[in-house]
GUFIFI-123492 format. One record per atom (N, C-alpha, C, O, CB): y, z, x; residue in one letter; residue number from 1. Coordinates in steps of 0.05 Angstrom, whole numbers, plus 5000, padded with zeros to 4 digits. Atoms other than C-alpha are relative to their C-alpha. Glycine has a CB too. Example, Ala and Ser with C-alpha at 12.3 -4.5 7.8 and 13.67 -1.06 7.14 Angstrom:
<node py="4976" pz="5000" px="5018" code="A" pos="1"/>
<node py="4910" pz="5156" px="5246" code="A" pos="1"/>
<node py="5024" pz="5000" px="5018" code="A" pos="1"/>
<node py="5024" pz="5013" px="5039" code="A" pos="1"/>
<node py="5001" pz="5025" px="4980" code="A" pos="1"/>
<node py="4976" pz="4999" px="4984" code="S" pos="2"/>
<node py="4979" pz="5143" px="5273" code="S" pos="2"/>
<node py="5022" pz="5014" px="4985" code="S" pos="2"/>
<node py="5044" pz="5018" px="4995" code="S" pos="2"/>
<node py="5009" pz="4971" px="5009" code="S" pos="2"/>
//
This chain:
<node py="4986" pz="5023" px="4991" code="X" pos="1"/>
<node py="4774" pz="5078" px="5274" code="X" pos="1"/>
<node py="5004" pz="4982" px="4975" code="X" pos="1"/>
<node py="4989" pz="4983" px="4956" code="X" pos="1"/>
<node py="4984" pz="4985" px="5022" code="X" pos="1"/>
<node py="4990" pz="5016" px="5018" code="X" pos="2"/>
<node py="4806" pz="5030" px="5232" code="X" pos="2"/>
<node py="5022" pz="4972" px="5009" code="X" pos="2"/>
<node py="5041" pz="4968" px="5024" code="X" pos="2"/>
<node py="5014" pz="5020" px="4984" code="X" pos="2"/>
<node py="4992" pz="5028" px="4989" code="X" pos="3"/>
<node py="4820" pz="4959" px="5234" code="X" pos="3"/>
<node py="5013" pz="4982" px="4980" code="X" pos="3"/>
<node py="5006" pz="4983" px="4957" code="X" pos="3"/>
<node py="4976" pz="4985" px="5012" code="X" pos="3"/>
<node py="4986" pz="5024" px="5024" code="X" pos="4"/>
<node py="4866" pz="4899" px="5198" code="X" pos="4"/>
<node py="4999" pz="4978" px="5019" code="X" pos="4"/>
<node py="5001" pz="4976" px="5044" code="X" pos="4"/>
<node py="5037" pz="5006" px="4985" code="X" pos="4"/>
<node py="5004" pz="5028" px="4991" code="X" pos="5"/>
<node py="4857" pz="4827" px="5201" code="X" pos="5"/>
<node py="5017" pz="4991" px="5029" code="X" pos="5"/>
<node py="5037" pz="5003" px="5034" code="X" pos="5"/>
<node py="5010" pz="4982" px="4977" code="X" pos="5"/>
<node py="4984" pz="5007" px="4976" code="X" pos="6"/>
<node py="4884" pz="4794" px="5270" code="X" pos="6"/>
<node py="5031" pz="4999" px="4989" code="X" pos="6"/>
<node py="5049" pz="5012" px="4999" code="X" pos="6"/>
<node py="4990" pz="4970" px="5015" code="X" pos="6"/>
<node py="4977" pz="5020" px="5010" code="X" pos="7"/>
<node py="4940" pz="4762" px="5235" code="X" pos="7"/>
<node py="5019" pz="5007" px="4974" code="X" pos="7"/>
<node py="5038" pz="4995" px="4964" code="X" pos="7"/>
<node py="4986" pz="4974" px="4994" code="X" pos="7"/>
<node py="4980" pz="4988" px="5017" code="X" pos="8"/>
<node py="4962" pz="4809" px="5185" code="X" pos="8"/>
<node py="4993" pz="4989" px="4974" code="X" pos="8"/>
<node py="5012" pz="5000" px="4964" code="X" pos="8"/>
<node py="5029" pz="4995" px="5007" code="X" pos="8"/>
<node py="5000" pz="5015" px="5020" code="X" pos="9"/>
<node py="4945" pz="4772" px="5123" code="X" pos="9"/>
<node py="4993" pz="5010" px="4980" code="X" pos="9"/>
<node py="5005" pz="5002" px="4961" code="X" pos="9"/>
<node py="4988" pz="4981" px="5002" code="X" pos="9"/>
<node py="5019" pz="4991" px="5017" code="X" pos="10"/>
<node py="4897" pz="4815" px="5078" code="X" pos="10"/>
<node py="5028" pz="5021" px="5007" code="X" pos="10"/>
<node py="5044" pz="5022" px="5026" code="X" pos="10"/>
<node py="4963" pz="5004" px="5005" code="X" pos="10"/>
<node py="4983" pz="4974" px="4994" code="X" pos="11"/>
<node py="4938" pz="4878" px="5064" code="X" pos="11"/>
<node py="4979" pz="5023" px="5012" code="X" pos="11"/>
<node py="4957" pz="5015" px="5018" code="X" pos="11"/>
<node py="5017" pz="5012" px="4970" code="X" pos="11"/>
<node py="5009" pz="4979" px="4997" code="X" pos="12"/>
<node py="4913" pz="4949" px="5081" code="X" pos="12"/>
<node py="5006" pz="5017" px="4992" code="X" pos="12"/>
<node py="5024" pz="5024" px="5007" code="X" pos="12"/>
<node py="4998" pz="5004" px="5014" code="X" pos="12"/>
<node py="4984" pz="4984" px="5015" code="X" pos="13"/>
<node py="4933" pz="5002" px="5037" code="X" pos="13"/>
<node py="4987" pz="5025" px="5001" code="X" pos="13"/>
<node py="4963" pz="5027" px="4995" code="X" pos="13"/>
<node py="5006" pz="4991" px="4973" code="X" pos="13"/>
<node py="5016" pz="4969" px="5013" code="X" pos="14"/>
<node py="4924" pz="5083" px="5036" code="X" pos="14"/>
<node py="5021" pz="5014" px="4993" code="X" pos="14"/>
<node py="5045" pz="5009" px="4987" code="X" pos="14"/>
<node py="4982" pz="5021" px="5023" code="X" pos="14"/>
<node py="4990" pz="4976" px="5016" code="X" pos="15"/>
<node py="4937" pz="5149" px="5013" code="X" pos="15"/>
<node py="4999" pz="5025" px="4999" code="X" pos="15"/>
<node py="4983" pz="5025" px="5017" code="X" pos="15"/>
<node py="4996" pz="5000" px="4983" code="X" pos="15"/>
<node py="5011" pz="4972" px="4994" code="X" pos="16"/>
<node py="4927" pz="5220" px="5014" code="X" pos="16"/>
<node py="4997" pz="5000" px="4972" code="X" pos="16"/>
<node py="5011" pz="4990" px="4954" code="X" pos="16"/>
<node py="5018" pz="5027" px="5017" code="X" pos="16"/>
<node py="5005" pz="5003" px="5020" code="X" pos="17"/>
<node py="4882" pz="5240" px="4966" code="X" pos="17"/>
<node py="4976" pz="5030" px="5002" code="X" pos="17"/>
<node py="4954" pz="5034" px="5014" code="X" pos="17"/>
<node py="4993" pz="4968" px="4993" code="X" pos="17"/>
<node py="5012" pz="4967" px="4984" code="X" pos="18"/>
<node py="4866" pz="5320" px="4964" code="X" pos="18"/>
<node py="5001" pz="5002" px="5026" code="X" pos="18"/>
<node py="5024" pz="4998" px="5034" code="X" pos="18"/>
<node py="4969" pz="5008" px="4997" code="X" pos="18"/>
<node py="4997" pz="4994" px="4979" code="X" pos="19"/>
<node py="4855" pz="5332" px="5029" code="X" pos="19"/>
<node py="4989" pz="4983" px="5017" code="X" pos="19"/>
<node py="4978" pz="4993" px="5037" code="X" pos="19"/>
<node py="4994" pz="5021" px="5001" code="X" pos="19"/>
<node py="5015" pz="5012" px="4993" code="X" pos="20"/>
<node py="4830" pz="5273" px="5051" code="X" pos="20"/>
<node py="5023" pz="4964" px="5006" code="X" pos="20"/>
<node py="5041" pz="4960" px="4991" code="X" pos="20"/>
<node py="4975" pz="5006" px="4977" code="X" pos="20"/>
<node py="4984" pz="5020" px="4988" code="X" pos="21"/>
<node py="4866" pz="5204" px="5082" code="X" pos="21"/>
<node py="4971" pz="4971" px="4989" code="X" pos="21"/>
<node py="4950" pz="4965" px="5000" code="X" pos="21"/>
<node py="5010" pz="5009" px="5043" code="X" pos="21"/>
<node py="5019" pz="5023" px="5008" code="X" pos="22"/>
<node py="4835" pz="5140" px="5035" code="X" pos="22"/>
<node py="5011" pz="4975" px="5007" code="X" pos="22"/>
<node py="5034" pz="4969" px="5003" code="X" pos="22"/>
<node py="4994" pz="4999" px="4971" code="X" pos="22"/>
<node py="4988" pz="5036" px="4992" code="X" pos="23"/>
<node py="4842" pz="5065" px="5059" code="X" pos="23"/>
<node py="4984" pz="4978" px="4989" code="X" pos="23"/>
<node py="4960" pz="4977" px="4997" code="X" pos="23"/>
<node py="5000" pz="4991" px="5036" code="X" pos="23"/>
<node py="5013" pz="5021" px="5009" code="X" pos="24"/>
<node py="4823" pz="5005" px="5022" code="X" pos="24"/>
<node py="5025" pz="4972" px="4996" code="X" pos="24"/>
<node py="5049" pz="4972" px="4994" code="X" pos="24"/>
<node py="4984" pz="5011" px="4973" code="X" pos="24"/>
<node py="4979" pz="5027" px="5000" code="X" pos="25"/>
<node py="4844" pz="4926" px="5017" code="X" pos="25"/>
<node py="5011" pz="5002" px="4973" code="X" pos="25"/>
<node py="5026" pz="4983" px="4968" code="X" pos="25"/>
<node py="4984" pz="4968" px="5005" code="X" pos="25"/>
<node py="4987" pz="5012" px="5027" code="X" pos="26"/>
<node py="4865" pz="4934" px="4942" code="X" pos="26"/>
<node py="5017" pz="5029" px="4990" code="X" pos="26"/>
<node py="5005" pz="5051" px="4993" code="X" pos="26"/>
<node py="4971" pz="4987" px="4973" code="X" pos="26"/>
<node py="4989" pz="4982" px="5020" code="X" pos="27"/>
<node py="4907" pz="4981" px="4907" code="X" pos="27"/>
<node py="4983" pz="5017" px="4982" code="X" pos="27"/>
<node py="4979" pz="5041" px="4983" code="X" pos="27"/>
<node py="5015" pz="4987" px="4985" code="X" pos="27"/>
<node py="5023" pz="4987" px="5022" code="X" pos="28"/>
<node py="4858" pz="4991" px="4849" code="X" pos="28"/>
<node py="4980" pz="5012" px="5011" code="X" pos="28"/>
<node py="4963" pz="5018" px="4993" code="X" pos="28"/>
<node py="4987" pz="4981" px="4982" code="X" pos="28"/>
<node py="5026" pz="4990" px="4990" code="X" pos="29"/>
<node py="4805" pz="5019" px="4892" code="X" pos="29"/>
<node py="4993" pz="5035" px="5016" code="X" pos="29"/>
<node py="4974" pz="5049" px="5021" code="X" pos="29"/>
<node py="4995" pz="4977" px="5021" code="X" pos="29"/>
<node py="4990" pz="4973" px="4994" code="X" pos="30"/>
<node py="4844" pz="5081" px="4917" code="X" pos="30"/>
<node py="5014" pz="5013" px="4965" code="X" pos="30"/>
<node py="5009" pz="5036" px="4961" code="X" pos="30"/>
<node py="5028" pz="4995" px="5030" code="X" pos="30"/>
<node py="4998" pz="4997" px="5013" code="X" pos="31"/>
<node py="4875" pz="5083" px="4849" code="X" pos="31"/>
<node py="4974" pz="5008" px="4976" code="X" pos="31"/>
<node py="4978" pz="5014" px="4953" code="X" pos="31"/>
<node py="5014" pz="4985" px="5002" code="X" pos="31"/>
<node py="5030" pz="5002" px="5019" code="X" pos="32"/>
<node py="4793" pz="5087" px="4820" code="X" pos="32"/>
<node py="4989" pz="5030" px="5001" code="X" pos="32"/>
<node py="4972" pz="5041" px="4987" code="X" pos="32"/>
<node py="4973" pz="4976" px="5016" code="X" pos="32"/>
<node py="5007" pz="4973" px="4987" code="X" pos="33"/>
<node py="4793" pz="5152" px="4859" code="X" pos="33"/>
<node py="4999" pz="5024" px="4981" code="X" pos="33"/>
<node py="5022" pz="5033" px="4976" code="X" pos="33"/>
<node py="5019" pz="5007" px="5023" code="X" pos="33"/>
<node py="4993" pz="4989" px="5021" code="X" pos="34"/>
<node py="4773" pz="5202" px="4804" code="X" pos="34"/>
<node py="5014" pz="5022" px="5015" code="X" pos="34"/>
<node py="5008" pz="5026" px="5038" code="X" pos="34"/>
<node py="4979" pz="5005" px="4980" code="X" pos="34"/>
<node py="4977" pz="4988" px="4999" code="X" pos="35"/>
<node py="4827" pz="5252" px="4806" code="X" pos="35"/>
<node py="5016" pz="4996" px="5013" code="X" pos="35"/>
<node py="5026" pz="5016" px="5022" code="X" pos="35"/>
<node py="5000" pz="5016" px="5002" code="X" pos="35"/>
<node py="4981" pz="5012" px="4988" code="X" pos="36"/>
<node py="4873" pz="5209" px="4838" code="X" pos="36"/>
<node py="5021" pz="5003" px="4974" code="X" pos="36"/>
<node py="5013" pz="5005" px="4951" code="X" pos="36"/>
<node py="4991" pz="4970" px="5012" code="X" pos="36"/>
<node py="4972" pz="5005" px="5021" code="X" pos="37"/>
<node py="4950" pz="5206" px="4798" code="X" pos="37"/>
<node py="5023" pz="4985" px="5019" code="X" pos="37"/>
<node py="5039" pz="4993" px="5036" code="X" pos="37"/>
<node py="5016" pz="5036" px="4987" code="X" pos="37"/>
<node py="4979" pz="5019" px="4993" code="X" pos="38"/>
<node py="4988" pz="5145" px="4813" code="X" pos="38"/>
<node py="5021" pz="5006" px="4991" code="X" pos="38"/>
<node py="5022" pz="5008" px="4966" code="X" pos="38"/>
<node py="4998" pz="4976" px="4994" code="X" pos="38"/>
<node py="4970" pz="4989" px="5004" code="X" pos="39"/>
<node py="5063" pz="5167" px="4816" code="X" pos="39"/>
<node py="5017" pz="4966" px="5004" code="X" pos="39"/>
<node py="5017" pz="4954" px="5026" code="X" pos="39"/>
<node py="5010" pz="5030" px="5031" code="X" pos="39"/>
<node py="4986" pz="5023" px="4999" code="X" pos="40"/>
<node py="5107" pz="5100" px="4798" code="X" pos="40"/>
<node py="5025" pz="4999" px="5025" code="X" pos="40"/>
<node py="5039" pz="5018" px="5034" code="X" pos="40"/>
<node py="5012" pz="4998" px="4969" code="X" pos="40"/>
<node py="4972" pz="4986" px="4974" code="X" pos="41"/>
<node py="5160" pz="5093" px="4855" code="X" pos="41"/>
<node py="5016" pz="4972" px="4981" code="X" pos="41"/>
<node py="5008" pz="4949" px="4978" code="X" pos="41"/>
<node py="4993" pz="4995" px="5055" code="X" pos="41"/>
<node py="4973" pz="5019" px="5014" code="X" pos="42"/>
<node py="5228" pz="5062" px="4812" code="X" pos="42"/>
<node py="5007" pz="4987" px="5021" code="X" pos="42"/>
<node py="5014" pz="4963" px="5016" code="X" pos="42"/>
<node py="5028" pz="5015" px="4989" code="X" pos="42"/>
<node py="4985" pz="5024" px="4977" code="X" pos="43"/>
<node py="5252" pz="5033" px="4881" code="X" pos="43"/>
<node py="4983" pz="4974" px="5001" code="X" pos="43"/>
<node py="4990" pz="4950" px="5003" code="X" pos="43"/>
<node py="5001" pz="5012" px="5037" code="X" pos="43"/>
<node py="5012" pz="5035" px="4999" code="X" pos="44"/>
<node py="5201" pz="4982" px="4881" code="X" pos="44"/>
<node py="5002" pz="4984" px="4977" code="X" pos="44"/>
<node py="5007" pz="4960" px="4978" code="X" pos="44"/>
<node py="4969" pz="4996" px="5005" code="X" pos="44"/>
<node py="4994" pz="5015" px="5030" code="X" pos="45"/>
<node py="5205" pz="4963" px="4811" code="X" pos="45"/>
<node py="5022" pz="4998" px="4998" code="X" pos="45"/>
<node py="5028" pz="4987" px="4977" code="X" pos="45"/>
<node py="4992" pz="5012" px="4975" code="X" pos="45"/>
<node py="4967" pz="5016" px="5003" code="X" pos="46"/>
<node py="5286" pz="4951" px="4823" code="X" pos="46"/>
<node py="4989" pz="4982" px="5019" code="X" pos="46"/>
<node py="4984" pz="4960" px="5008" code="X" pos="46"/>
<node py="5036" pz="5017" px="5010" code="X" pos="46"/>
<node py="5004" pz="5020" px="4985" code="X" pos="47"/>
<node py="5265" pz="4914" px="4886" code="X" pos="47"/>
<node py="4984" pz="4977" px="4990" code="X" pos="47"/>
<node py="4991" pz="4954" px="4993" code="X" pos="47"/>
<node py="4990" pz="5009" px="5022" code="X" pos="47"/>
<node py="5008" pz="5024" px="5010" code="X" pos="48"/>
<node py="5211" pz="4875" px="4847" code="X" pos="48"/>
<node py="5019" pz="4985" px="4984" code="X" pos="48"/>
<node py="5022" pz="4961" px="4990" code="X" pos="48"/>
<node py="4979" pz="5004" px="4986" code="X" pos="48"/>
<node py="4993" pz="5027" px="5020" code="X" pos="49"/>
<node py="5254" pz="4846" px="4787" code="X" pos="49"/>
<node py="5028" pz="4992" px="5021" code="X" pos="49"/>
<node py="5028" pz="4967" px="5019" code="X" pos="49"/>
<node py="5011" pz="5008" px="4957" code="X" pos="49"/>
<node py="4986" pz="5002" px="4985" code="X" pos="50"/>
<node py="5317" pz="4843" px="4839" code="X" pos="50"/>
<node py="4982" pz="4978" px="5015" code="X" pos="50"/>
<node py="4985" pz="4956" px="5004" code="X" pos="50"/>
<node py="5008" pz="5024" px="5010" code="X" pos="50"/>
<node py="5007" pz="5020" px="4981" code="X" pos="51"/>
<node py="5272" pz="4800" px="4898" code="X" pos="51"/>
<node py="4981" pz="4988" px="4991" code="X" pos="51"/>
<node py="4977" pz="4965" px="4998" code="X" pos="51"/>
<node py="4995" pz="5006" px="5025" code="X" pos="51"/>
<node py="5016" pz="5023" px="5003" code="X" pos="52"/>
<node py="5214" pz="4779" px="4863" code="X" pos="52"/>
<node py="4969" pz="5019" px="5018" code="X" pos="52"/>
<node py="4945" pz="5016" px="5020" code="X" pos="52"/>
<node py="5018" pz="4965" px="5019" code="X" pos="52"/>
<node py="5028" pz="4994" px="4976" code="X" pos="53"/>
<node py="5167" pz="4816" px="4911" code="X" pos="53"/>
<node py="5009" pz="5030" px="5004" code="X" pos="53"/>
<node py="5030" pz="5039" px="4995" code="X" pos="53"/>
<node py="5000" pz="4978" px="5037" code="X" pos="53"/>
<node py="4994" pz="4971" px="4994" code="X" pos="54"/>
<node py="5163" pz="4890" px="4937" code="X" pos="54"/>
<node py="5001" pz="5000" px="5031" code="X" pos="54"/>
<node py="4981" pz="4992" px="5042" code="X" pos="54"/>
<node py="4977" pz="5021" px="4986" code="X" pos="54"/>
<node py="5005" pz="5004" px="4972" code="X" pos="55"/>
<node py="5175" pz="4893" px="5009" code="X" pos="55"/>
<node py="4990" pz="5040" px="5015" code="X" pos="55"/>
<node py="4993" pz="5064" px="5013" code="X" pos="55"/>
<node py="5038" pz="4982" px="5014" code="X" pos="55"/>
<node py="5023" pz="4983" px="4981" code="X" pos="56"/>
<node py="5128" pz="4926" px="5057" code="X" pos="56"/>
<node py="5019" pz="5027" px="5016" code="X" pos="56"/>
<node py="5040" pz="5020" px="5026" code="X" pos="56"/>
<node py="4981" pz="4974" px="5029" code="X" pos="56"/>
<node py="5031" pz="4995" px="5014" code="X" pos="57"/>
<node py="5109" pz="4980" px="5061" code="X" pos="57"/>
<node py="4992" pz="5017" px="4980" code="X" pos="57"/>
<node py="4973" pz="5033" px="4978" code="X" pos="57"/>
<node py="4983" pz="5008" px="5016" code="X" pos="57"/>
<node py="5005" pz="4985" px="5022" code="X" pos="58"/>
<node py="5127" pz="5001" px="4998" code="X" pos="58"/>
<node py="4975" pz="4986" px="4986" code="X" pos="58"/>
<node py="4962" pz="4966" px="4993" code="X" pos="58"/>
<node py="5025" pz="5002" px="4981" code="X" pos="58"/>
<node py="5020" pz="5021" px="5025" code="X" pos="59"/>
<node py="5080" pz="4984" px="4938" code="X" pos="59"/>
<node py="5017" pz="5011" px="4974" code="X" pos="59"/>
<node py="5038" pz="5023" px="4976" code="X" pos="59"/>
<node py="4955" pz="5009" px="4996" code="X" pos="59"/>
<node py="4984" pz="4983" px="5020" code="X" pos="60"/>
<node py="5095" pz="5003" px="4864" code="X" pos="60"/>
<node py="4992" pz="5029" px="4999" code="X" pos="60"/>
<node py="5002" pz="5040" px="4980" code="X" pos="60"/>
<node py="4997" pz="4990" px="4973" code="X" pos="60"/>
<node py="5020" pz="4976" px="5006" code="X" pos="61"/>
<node py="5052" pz="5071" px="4872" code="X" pos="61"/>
<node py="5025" pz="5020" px="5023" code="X" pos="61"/>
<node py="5023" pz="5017" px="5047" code="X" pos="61"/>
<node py="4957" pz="4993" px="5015" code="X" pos="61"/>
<node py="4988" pz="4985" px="4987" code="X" pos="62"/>
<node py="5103" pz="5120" px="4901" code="X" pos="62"/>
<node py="4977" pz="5019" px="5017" code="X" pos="62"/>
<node py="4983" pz="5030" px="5038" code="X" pos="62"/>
<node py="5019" pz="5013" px="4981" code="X" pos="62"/>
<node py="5022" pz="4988" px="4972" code="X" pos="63"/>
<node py="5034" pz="5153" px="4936" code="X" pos="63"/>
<node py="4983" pz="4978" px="5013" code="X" pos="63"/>
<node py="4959" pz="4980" px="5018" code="X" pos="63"/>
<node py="4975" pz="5024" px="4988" code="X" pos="63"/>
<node py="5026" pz="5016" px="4993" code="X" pos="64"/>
<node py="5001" pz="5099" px="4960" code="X" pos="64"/>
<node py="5023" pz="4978" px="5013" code="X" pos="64"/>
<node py="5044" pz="4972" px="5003" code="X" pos="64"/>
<node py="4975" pz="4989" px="4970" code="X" pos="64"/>
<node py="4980" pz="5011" px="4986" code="X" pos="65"/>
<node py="5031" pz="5057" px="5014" code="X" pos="65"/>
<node py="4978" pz="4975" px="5024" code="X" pos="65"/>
<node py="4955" pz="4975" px="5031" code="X" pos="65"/>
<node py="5020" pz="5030" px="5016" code="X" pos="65"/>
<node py="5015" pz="5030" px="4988" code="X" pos="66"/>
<node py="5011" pz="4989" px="5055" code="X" pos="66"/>
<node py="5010" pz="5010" px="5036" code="X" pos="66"/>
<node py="5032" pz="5019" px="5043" code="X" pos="66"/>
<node py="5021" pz="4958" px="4982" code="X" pos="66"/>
<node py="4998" pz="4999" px="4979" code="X" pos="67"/>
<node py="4999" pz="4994" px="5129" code="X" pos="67"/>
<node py="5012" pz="4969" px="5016" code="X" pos="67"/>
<node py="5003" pz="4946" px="5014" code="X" pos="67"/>
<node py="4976" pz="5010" px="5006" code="X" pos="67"/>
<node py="4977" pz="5026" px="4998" code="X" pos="68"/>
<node py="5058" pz="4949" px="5162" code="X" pos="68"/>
<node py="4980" pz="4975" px="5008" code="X" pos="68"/>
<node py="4956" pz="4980" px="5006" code="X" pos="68"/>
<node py="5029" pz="5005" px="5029" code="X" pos="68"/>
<node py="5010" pz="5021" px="4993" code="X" pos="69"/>
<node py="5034" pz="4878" px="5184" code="X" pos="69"/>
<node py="5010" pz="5002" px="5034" code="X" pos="69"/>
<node py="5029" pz="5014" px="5043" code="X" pos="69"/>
<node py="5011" pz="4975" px="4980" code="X" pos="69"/>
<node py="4998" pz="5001" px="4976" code="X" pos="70"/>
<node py="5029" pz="4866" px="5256" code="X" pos="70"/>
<node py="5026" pz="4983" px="5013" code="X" pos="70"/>
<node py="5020" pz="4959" px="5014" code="X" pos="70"/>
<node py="4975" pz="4992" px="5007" code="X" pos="70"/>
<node py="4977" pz="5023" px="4992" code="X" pos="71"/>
<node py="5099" pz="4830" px="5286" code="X" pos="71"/>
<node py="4995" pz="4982" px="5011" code="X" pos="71"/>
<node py="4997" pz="4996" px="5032" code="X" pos="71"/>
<node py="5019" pz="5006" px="5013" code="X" pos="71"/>
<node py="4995" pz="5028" px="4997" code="X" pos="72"/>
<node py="5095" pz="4764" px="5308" code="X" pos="72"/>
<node py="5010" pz="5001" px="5035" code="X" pos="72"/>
<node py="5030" pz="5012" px="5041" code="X" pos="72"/>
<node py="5027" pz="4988" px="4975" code="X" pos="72"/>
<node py="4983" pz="5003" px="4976" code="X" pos="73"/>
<node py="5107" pz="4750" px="5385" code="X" pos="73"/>
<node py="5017" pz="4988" px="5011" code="X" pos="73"/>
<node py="5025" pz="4989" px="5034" code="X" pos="73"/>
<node py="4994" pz="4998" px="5012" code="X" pos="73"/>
<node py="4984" pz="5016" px="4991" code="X" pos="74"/>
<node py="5147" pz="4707" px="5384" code="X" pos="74"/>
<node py="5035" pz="4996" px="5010" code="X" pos="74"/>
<node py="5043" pz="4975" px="5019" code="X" pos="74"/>
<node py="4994" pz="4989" px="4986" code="X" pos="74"/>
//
């Protein structure tokens, strides 16, 4: 089981990593994973200097990806 904040706020980020499905709040912590290889993804790095921000649920790590935020009911 696996859980994110009520409200979406903290991110949640994983990955496949060998044969194995890793989830942590930071980037760097799946990235720490020895024999992990972070693959750059170019779309987010046009979207960063383009918007300023990378929108969800990319990240810059072409393997490593953010679990969406919860929508809003309103």
């Amino acid at each position: 089981m696996l859980g994110r904040d009520r409200y979406g706020v903290k991110p949640l980020f994983y990955a496949r990593h060998e044969e194995t499905w890793v989830f942590a709040s930071e980037i760097k912590a799946i990235v720490a994973l020895p024999g992990f290889q972070p693959r750059l993804d170019r779309q987010a790095c046009y979207d960063f200097l383009g918007l300023g921000y990378v929108p969800e649920p990319a990240t810059g790590f072409a393997n490593v990806h953010v679990v969406p935020r919860p929508r809003s009911s309103s």
